[in-house]
DRENGU-755563 format. One record per residue: residue in three letters; x, y, z negated of N, C-alpha, C in turn. Coordinates in steps of 0.2 Angstrom, whole numbers, plus 5000, padded with zeros to 4 digits. Layout:
AlaXYZXYZXYZ
...
//
This chain:
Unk500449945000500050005000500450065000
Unk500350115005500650185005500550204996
Unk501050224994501350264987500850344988
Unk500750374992500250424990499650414991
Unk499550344995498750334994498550294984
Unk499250254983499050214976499250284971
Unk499450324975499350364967498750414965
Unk498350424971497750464970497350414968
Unk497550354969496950304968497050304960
Unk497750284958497750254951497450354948
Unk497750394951497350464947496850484947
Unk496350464950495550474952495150414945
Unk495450344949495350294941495550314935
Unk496150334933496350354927495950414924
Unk495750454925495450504924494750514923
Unk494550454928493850474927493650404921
Unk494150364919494150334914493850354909
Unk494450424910494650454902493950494901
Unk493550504906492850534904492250484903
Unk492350424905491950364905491950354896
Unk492750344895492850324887492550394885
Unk492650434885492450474879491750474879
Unk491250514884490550484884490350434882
Unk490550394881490350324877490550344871
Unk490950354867491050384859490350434859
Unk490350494864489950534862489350514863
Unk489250464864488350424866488350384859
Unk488750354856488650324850488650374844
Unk488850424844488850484839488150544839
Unk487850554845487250594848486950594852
Unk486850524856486750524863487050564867
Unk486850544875487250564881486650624884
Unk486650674888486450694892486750714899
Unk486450724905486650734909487250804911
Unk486950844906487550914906488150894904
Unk488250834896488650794894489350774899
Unk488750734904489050694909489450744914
Unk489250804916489550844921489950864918
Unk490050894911490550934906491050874908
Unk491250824905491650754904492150764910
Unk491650744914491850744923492550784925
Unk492150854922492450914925493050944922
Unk493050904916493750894909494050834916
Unk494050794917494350734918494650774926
Unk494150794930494650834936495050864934
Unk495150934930495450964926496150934924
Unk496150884920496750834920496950824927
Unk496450794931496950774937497250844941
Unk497050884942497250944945497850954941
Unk497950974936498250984931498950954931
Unk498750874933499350864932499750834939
Unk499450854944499450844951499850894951
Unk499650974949500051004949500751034945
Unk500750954941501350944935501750924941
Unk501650864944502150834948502350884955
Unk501950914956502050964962502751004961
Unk502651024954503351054951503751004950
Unk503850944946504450894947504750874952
Unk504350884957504650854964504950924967
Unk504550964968504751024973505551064969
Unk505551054960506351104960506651044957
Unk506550974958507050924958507350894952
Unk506650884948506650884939507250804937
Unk507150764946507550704942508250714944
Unk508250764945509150794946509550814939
Unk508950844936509150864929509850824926
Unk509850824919510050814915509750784909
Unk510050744904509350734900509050784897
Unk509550814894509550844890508950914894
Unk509150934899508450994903508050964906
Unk507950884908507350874907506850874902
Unk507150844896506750834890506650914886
Unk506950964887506751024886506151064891
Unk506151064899505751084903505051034904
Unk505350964901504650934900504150954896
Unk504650974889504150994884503651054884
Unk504151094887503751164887503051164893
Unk503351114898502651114904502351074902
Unk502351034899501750994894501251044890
Unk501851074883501451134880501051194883
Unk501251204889500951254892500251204897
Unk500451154899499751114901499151104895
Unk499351104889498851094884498451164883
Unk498851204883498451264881498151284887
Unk498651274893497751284899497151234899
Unk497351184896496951124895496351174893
Unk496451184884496051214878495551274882
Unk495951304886495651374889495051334892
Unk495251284897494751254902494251224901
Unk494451184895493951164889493551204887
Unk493651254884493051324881492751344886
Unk493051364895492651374899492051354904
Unk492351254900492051204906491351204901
Unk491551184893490751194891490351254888
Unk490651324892489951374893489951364899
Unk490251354904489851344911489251304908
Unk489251244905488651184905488151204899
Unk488451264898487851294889488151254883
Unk488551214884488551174876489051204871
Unk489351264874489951294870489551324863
Unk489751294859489651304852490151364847
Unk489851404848490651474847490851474839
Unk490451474835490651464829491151424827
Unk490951334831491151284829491951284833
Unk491951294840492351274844492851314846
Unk492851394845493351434843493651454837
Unk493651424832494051404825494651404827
Unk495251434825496151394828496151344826
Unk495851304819496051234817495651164823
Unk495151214827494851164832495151164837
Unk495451244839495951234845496451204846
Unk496851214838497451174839497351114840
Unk496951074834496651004838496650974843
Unk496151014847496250994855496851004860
Unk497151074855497751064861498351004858
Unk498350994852498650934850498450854854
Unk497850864855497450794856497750794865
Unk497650854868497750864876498750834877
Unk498850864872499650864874499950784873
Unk499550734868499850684869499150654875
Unk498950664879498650644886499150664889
Unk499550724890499950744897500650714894
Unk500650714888501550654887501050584889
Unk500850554890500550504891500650474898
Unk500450514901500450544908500950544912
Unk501350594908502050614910502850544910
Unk502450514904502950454902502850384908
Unk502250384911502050324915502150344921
Unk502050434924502550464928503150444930
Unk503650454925504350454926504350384925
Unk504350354922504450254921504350244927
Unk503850264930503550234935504150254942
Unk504350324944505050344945505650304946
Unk505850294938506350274937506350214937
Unk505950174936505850104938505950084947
Unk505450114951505450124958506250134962
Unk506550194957507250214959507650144958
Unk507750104953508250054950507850004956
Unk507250014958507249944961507449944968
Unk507450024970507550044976508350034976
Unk508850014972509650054969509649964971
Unk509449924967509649854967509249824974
Unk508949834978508849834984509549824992
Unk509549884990510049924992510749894989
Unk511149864983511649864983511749794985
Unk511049744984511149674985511149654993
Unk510949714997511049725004511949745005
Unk511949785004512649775005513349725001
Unk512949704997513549644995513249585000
Unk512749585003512849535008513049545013
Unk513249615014513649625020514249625019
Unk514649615014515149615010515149535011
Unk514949495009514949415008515149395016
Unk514549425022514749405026515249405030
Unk515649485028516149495035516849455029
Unk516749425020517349395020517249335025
Unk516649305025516649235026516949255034
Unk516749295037516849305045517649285043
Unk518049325040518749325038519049265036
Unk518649205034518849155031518949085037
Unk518449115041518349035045519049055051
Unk519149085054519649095060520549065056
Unk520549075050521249095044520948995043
Unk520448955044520648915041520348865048
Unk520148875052520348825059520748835062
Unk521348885060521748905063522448835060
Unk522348835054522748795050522548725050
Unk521848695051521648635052522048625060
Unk521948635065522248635073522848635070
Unk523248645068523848655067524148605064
Unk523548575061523648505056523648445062
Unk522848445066523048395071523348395076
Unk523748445078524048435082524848415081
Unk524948435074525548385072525448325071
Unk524948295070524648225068524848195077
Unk524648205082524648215087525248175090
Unk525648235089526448235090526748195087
Unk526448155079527048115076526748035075
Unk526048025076525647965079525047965081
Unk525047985086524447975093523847925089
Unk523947855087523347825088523147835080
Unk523247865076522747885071522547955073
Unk522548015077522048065080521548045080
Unk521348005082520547975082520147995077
Unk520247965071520147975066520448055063
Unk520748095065521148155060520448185065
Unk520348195071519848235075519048225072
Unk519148165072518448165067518348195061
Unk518848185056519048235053518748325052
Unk519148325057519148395058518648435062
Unk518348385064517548385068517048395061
Unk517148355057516648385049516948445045
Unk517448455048517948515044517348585046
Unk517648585054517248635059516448615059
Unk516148565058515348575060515048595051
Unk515548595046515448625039515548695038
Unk516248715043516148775041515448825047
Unk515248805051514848825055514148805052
Unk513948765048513248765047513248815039
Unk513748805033513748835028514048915029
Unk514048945035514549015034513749065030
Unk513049055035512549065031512449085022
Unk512649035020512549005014512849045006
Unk512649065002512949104997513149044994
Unk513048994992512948934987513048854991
Unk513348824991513348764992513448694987
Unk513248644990513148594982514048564985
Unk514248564979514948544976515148504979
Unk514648424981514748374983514848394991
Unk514648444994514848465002515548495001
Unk515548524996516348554998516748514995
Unk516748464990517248434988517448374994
Unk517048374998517048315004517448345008
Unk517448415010517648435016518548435014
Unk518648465007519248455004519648395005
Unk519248335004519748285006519748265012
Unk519448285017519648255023520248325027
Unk520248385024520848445024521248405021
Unk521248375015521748335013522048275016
Unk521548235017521748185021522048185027
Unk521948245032522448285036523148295035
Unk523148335030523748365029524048285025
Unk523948255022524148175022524548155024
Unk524248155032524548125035524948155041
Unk524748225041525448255045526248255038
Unk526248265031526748265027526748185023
Unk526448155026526648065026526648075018
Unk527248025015527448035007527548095004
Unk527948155006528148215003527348245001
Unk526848225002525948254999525848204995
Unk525748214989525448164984524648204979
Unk524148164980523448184981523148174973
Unk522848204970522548164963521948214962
Unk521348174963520748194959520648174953
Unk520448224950520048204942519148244941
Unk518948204943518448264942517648204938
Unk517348274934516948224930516148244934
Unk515748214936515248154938514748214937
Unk514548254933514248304930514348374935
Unk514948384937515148424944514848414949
Unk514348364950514148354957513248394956
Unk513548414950512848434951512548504951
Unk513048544952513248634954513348624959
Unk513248684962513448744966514048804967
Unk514448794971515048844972515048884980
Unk515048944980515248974985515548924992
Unk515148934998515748895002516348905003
Unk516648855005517748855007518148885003
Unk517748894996518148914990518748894988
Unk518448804986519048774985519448764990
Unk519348744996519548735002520148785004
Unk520048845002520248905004521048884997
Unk520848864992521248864986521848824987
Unk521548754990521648714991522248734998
Unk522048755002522348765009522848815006
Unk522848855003523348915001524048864996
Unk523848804991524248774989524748744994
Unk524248705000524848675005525348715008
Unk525048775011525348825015526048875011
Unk525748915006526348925001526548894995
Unk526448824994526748774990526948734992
Unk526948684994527048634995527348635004
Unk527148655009527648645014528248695016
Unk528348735010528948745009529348735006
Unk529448665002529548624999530248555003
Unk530648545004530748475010530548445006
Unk530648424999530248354995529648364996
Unk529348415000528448404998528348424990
Unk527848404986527648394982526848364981
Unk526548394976525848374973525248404970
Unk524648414973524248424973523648384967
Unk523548414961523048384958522348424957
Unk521948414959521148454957520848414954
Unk520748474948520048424942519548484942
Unk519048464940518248484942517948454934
Unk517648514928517448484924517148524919
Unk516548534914516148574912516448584905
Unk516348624903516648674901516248664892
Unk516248674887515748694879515248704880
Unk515248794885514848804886514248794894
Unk514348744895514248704902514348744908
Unk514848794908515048804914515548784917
Unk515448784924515948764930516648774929
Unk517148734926517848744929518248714936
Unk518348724938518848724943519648734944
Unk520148674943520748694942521148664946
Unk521648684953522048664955522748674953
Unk523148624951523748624953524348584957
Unk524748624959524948604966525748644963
Unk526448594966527048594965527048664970
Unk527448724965527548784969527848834963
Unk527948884966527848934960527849014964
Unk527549054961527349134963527749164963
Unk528049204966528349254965528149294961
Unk528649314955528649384948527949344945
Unk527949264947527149274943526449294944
Unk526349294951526049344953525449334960
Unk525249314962524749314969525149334974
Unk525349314978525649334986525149404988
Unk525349454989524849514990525049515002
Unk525649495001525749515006525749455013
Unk525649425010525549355015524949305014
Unk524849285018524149235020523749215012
Unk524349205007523849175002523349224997
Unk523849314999523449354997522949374998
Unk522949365005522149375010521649335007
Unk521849255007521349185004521049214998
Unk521649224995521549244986520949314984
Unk521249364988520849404987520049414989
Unk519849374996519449354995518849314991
Unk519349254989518949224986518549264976
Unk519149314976518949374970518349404971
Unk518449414976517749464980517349424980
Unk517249354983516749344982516249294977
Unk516849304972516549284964516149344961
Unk516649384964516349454959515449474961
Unk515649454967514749494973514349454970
Unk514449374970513749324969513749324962
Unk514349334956514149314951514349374945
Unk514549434949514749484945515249474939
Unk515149504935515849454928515849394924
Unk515049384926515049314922515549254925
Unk516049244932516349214934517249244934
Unk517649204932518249214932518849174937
Unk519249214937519749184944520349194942
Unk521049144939521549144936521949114941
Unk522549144941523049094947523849114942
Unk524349064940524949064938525449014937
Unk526049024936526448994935526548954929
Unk526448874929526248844923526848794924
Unk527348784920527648734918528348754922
Unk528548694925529048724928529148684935
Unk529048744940528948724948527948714949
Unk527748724945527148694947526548784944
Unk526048784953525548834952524848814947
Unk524648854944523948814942523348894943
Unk522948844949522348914949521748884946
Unk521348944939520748904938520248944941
Unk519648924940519048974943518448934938
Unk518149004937517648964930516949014935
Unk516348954936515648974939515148994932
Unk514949024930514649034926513848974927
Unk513448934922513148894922512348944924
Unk512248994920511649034921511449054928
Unk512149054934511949094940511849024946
Unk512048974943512148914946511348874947
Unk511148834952510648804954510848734954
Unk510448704948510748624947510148594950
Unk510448534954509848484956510148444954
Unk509748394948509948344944509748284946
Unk509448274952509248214956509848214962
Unk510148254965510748264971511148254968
Unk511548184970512348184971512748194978
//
C-alpha cells in the first residue's frame, strides 16, 4: 500500500476513534445527543488537521536531521503549543454547538486539564510518528546494506573461481605429464571440482558434506601430481556434517596450504584438517599443513593473501563478528589456520549427511 494513502487511512481511523471512545464515556455519564455527536467529530478533525500540520513541519525543516537533543526540545514546545490551540478550539467548537458552559469550562483549573489531557494525545501521536519513522528508516538502512553485502559476496566469489581452476588445470595437467593412464580418473575429478564450483557460486551457505568432498578429490589431485612428498589426514567428527560453511572456504584454505606450504618444500610435507564442535556447539575448522609465514603473518602480497583476505570478508558479510578467522605459526615448520562458524547463523539439517 502507498505510505500516503496508509497514513490518511490510519489518521481518519485514529481520530475518529478517539471521538467514538469518548462519546461512549459521555453516553454512559448523560446520554448522547446529536449536537454531542458533531462537537466529538469536529474535536477529532481538529486533531487530525492539527497534527497533519505537525508533520508538515517535521518534514518540510527536516526535524529527523536534528540532533537529540533539538529534537526533543522543538518537539516539546510544538506539542505545547498544539495543546493550547487544541484548548482554544475546544471552547470554540462547543459554542459553535451551544454546549459551552462558561462558568464551568473557562475555569484555568479546567483549562489546564484539557490542555494537560490534549498534550499527552499529541506525545502520543508524536511518539508512533517517529517510531513509526525510525523503524521504516532501520528497515530501509538494513535493506539496503544486505544488498550490498551481496554484492560484495558475489564479485569475492567471481574472484575466487578463476584463482582456483586455474590451480586445479595446473594440477592435471601435471598428472598428465607424469602418468597418462590415471588422467582418467584425475579429470573426473576435476570435472566435480568445476561442476561444484559452478552450481554453488549462487549460494551463501553450503552443507559441509559438499565441500568437504570437493576438498578431497583437490586433494586427491594434488596426491598424485606430489606422489609421497603429500601426506593427507582427516580428523573430523560426524556431527560436522551437519552445518553449513560458506562455499570454497575450506577449499580456498586448503589450496593456499599446498601452493605456499608445502610445494615449496622438495620433501613435500603434510596436510591435516580436523572439523569439530566446539562447548559452545560451534563450528571449528582447523587446518594444518608443514609451512611457515613470514614475520608470522598472512602473505599480503602473493596469492595466499588474495585467498586469505577474501575468505575474511566473507565471514565478516554472512556472519558479522559472531565468526572468527586465525592463521599462524604453530610449532616448528608447521602453519595452523582455524575458522570458528558461529552455531546461531548456521542451518542444521539433522536428517542430511
Amino acid at each position: 500500500m502507498d505510505r500516503t494513502r496508509l497514513y490518511w487511512i490510519l489518521q481518519v481511523l485514529g481520530w475518529s476513534s478517539f471521538a467514538v471512545i469518548n462519546l461512549f464515556f459521555v453516553s454512559l455519564i448523560r446520554g448522547i445527543t446529536s449536537v454531542q455527536i458533531g462537537a466529538y467529530f469536529s474535536l477529532g478533525a481538529f486533531y487530525l488537521l492539527s497534527t497533519h500540520l505537525f508533520r508538515y513541519v517535521i518534514k518540510t525543516h527536516g526535524w529527523f536531521n536534528f540532533s537529540l537533543t533539538k529534537l526533543l526540545v522543538n518537539g516539546a514546545l510544538a506539542l505545547i503549543a498544539l495543546s493550547f490551540a487544541n484548548v482554544i478550539a475546544t471552547v470554540l467548537i462547543n459554542w459553535l454547538f451551544g454546549i459551552l458552559r462558561v462558568q464551568e469550562d473557562l475555569q484555568p483549573s479546567v483549562l489546564l486539564v484539557n490542555m494537560f489531557i490534549s498534550f499527552l494525545y499529541y506525545i502520543l501521536w508524536a511518539m508512533m510518528y517517529f517510531l513509526y519513522h525510525f523503524l521504516e528508516n532501520y528497515n530501509t538502512t538494513l535493506k539496503y546494506q544486505a544488498r550490498i553485502n551481496e554484492i560484495k559476496l558475489n564479485q569475492l566469489r567471481n574472484q575466487l573461481n578463476p584463482h582456483f581452476i586455474f590451480n586445479a588445470l595446473n594440477s592435471v595437467r601435471a598428472l598428465i605429464d607424469e602418468n597418462p593412464p590415471k588422467s582418467k580418473s584425475a579429470i573426473t575429478q576435476l570435472s566435480n571440482i568445476l561442476r561444484y564450483s559452478l552450481i554453488m557460486d549462487k549460494k551463501r551457505t553450503i552443507d559441509f558434506k559438499d565441500e568437504i568432498n570437493i576438498v578431497r578429490d583437490y586433494l586427491n589431485l594434488e596426491s598424485i601430481r606430489f606422489e609421497e612428498r603429500l601426506q593427507v589426514e582427516y580428523e573430523i567428527e560426524e556431527k560436522a556434517y551437519q552445518y553449513k560453511i560458506p562455499p570454497l572456504m575450506l577449499q580456498t584454505i586448503v589450496e593456499n596450504a599446498i601452493k605456499h606450504g608445502i610445494s615449496n618444500r622438495m620433501e613435500g610435507g603434510s596436510i591435516l584438517i580436523q572439523c569439530y564442535i566446539g562447548l559452545s556447539e560451534d563450528l571449528y575448522i582447523r587446518v594444518k599443513n608443514t609451512g611457515q609465514l613470514k614475520g608470522g603473518h598472512g602473505r599480503k602480497n602473493d596469492g595466499s593473501g588474495h585467498g586469505i583476505s577474501n575468505t575474511i570478508q566473507r565471514l565478516k558479510l554472512i556472519y558479522g563478528n559472531r565468526a572468527s578467522f586465525n592463521i599462524k605459526n604453530s610449532e616448528t615448520g608447521f602453519v595452523v589456520t582455524e575458522i570458528k562458524i558461529p552455531k546461531l547463523l548456521i542451518k542444521i539439517e539433522k536428517n542430511k549427511r
